[in-house]
C-alpha positions as CSV (number, residue, x, y, z in Angstrom):
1,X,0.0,0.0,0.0
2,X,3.0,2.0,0.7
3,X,4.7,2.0,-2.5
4,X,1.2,2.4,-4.3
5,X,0.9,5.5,-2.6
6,X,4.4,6.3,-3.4
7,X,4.0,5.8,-6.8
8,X,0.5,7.8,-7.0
9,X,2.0,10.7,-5.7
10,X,5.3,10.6,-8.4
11,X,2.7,10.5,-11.2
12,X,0.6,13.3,-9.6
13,X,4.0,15.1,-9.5
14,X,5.0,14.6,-12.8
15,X,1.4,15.5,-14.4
16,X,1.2,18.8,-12.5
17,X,4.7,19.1,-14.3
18,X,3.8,18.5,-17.7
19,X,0.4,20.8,-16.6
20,X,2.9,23.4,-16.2
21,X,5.1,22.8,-19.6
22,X,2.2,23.0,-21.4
23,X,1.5,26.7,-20.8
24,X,4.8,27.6,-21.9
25,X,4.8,26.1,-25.7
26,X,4.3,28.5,-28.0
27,X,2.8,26.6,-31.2
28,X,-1.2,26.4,-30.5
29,X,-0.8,23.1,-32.4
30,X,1.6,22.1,-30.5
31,X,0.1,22.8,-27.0
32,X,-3.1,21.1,-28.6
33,X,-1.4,17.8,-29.3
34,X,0.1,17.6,-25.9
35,X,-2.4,18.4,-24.2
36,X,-5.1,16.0,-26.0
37,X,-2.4,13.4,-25.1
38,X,-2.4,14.3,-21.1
39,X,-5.6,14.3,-21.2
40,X,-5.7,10.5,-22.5
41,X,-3.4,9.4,-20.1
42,X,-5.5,10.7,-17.7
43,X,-8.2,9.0,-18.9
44,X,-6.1,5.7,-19.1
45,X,-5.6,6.3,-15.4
46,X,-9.2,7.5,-14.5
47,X,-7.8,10.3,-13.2
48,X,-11.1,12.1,-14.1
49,X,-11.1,15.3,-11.5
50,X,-7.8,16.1,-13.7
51,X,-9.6,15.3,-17.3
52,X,-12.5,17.2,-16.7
53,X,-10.1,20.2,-15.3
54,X,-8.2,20.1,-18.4
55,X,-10.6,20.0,-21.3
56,X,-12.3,23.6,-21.1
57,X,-8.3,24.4,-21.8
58,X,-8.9,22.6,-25.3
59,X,-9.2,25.6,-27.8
60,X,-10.1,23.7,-30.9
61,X,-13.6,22.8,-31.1
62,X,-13.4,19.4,-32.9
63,X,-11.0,18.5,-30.4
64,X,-12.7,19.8,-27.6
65,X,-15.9,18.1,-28.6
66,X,-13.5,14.9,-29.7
67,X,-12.3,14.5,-26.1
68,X,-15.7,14.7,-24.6
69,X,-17.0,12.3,-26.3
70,X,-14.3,10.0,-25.5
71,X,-14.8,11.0,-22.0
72,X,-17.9,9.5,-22.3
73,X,-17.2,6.7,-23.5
74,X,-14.6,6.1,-21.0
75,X,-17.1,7.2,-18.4
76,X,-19.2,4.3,-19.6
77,X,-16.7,1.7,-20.0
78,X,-15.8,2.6,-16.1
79,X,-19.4,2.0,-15.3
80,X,-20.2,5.9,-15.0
81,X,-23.4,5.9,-17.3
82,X,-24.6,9.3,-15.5
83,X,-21.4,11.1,-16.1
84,X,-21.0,9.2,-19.4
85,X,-24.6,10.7,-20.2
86,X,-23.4,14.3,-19.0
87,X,-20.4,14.2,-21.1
88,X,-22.3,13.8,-23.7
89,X,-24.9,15.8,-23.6
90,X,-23.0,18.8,-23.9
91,X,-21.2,17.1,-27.0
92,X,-24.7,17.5,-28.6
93,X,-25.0,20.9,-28.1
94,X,-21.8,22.0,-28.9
95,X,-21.3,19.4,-31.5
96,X,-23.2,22.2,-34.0
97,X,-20.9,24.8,-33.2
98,X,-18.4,23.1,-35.3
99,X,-18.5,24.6,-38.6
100,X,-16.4,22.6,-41.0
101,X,-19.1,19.6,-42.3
102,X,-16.5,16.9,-42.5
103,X,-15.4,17.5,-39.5
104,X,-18.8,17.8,-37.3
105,X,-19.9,14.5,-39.3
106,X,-17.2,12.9,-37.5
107,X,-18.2,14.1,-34.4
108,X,-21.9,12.6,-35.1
109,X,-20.5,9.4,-35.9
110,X,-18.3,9.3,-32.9
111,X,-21.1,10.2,-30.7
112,X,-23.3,7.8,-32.4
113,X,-20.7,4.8,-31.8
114,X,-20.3,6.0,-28.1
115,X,-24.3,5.7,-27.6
116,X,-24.3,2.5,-29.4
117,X,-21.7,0.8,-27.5
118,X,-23.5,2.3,-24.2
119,X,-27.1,0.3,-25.8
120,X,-28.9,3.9,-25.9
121,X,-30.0,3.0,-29.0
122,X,-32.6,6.2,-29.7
123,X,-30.0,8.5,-29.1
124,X,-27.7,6.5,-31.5
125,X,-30.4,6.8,-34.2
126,X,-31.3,10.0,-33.9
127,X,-27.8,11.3,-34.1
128,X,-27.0,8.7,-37.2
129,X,-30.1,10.3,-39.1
130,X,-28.3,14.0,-38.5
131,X,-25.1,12.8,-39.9
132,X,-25.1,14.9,-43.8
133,X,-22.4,12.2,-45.3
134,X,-23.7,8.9,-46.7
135,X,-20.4,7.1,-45.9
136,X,-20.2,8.5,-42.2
137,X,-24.0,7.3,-42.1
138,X,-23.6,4.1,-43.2
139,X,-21.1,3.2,-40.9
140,X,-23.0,4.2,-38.4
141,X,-26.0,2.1,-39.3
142,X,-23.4,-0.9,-39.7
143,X,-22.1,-1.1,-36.5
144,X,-26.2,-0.3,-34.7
145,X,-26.9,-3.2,-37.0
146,X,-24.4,-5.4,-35.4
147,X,-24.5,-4.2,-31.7
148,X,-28.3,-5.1,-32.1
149,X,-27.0,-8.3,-32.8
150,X,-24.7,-9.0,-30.5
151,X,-27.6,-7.8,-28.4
152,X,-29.6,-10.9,-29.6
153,X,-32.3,-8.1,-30.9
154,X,-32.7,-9.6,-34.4
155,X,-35.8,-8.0,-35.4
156,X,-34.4,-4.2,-34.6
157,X,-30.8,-5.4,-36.4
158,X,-32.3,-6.5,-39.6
159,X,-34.5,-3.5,-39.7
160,X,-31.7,-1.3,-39.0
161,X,-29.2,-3.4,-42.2
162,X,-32.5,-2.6,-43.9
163,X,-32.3,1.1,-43.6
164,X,-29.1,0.9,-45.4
165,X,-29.0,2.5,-49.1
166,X,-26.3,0.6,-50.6
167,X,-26.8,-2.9,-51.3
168,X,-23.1,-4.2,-50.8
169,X,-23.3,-2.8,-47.4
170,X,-26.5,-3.8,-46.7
171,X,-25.2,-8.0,-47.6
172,X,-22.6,-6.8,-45.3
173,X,-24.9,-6.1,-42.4
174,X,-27.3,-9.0,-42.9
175,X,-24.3,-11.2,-43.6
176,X,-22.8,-10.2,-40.1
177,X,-26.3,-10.9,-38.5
178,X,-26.7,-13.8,-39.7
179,X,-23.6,-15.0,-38.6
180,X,-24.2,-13.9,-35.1
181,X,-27.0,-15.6,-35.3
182,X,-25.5,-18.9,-36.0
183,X,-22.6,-18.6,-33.6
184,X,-25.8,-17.8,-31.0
185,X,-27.4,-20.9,-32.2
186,X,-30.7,-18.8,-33.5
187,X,-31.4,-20.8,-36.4
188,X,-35.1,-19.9,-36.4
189,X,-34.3,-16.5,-36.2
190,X,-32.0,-17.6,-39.4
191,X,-34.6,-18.5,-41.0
192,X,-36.0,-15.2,-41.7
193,X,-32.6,-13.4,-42.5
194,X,-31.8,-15.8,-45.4
């Protein structure tokens, strides 16, 4: 317990260190870089009081909105669904803000992923439905497609591959459901896929 402590209070040192460095490089990209990096080693850590300290520092936008939503999803993977939530909800209103397209089409999909993998599947849907770039989209709808699977919800996973435009994605989705399917030993459920 001793050298636990120890060692917690080295790396507490040597991040209010590089806290400091970080106000003294001159290059905003720079600074940026390093300091999206801190920030994922604090998240690595679950030093969260220090993450959510640091990121109103984040200047650029799809960065800022970038780590949030990673927050999130490193708030849910912790088993933190109410902060997870938080974080994210002020990703969706500040997720608009950002004005280059590509960019805040990302951010949808990101945020889509990290409401998939948390099984809030309205929020996911909603968010997919806002994103402006078919590609973005249909990746989007891919991977709701094959959580619902994985979630044994066949009906809402082959509705969901349904909702996809372009037919070789689409096999890919159905083909991904049915194999989960098979590997969950629902060959009924088969049955309608094929």
């Amino acid at each position: 317990a001793y050298m636990r402590a120890d060692l917690q209070d080295r790396a507490s040192s040597a991040w209010d260190q590089a806290e400091m460095l970080l106000q003294v490089i001159d290059s905003d990209l720079e600074r940026s870089e390093q300091l999206n990096e801190l920030v994922a080693t604090y998240m690595q850590a679950e030093c969260w009081e220090r993450v959510e300290a640091l990121i109103p520092s984040i200047e650029d936008r799809t960065a800022y909105v970038k780590t949030l939503i990673d927050l999130g999803i490193a708030y849910n993977e912790a088993q933190f669904p109410e902060r997870a939530r938080t974080a994210w909800n002020k990703v969706e209103t500040d997720i608009y803000t950002i004005q280059e397209s590509e960019a805040r089409n990302n951010a949808l999909l990101d945020l889509s992923v990290g409401y998939i993998h948390a099984q809030e599947w309205d929020h996911a849907r909603k968010l997919i439905h806002s994103i402006n770039d078919q590609a973005r989209c249909t990746t989007a709808l891919l991977r709701l497609s094959q959580e619902y699977a994985h979630a044994s919800l066949w009906e809402s996973a082959e509705t969901i591959a349904y909702t996809i435009e372009a037919s070789e994605e689409r096999a890919i989705a159905l083909n991904e459901i049915a194999h989960i399917m098979a590997q969950r030993h629902a060959y009924e459920d088969l049955l309608y896929v094929v």
